[in-house]
C-alpha positions as CSV (number, residue, x, y, z in Angstrom):
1,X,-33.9,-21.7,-21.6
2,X,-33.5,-19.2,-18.8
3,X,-29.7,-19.0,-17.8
4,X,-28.5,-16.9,-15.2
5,X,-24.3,-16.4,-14.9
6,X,-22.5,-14.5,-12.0
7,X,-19.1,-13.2,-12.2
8,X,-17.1,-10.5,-10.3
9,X,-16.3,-12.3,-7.4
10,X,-13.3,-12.4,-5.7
11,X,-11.0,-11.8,-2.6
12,X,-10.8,-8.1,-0.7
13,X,-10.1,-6.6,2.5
14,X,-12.6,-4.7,4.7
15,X,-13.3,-1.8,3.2
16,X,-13.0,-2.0,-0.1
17,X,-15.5,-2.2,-2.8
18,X,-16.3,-5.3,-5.5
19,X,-18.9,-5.3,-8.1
20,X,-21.2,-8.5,-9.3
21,X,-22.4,-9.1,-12.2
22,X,-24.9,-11.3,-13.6
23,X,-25.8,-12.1,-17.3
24,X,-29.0,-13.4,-18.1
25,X,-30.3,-15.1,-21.4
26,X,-33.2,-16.9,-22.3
27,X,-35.9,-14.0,-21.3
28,X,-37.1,-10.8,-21.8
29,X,-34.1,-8.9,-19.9
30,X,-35.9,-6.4,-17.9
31,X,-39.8,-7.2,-17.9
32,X,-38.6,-9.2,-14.6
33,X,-38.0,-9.1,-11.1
34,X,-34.5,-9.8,-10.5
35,X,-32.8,-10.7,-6.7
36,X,-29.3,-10.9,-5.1
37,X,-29.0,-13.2,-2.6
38,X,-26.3,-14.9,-0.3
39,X,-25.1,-17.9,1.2
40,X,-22.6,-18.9,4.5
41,X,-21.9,-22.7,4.7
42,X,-24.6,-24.0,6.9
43,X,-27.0,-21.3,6.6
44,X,-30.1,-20.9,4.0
45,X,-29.7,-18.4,1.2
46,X,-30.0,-14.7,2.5
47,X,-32.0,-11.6,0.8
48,X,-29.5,-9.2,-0.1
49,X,-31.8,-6.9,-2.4
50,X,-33.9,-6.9,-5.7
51,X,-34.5,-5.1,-8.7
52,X,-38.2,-4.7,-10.5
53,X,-39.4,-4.2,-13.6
54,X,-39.4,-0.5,-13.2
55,X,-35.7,-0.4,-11.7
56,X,-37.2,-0.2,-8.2
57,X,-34.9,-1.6,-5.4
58,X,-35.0,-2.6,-2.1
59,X,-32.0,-3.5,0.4
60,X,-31.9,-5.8,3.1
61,X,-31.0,-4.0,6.4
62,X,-27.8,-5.3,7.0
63,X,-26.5,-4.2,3.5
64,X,-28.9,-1.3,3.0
65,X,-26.8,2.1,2.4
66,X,-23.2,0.1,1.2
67,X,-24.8,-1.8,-1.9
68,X,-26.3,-0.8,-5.0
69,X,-28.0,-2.8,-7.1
70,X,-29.0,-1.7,-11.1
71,X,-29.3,-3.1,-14.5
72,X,-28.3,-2.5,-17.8
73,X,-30.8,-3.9,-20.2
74,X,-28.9,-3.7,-23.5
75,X,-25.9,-5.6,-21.6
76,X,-28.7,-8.1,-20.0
77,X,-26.1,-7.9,-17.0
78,X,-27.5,-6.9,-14.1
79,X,-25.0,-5.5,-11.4
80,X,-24.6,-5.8,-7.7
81,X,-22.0,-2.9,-6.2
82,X,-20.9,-3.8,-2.5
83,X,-19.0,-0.8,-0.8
84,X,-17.3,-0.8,2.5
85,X,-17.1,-4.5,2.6
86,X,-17.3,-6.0,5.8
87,X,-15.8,-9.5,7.1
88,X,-19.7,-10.9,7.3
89,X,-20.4,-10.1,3.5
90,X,-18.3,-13.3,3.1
91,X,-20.4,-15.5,1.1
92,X,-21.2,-17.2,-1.9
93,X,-23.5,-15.1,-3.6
94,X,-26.5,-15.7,-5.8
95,X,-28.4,-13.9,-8.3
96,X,-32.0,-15.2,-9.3
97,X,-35.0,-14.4,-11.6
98,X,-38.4,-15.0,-11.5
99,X,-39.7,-15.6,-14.9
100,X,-43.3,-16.7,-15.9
101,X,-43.9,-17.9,-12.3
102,X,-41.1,-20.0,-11.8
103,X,-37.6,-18.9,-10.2
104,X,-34.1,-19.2,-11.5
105,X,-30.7,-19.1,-10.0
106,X,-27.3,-18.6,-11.0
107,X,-24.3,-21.4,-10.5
108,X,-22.9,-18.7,-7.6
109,X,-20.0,-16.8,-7.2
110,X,-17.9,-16.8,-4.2
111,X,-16.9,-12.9,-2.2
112,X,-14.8,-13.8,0.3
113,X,-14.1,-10.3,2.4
114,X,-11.0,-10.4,5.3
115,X,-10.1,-8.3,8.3
């Protein structure tokens, strides 16, 4: 049974930097496509980035030079670094894998960022 868990989240000022993590059991850690995304009340989940099988990533624009994502395969945690933290990072956010064809999310994790 895939089973995705976030933690890290938390409560900061603009600025500063948080990290995510998520833990995931159930699959080959790794061999996968893995996603962060995020969600605003009232608003549909939001790319925030991915990492592939061979550790390539890709950023949306609005996070793209401030957050990092990697993996550590031996941990089976993958990790989501936000830097410079802005007011509208302020979301709950989500991390996801697609496994065999069918997609999994985490329970969420809330990033709440002030001025």
């Amino acid at each position: 049974q895939v089973q995705l868990v976030e933690s890290g989240g938390g409560s900061v000022q603009a600025g500063d930097s948080l990290t995510l993590s998520c833990v995931g059991s159930g699959f080959r850690f790794g061999h996968y496509i893995m996603f962060w995304y995020r969600q605003v009340p009232g608003k549909g989940r939001e790319f925030v980035g991915e990492i592939t099988s061979l550790d390539g990533t890709r950023y949306a624009d609005s996070v793209n030079g401030r957050f990092v994502i990697s993996r550590d395969v031996n941990k089976r945690t993958m990790f989501l670094q936000m830097n410079n933290l802005k007011p509208d990072d302020t979301a709950v956010y989500y991390c996801r894998a697609d496994v065999d064809l069918r997609t999994y999310w985490g329970q969420g994790i809330q990033v709440t960022v002030s001025e």
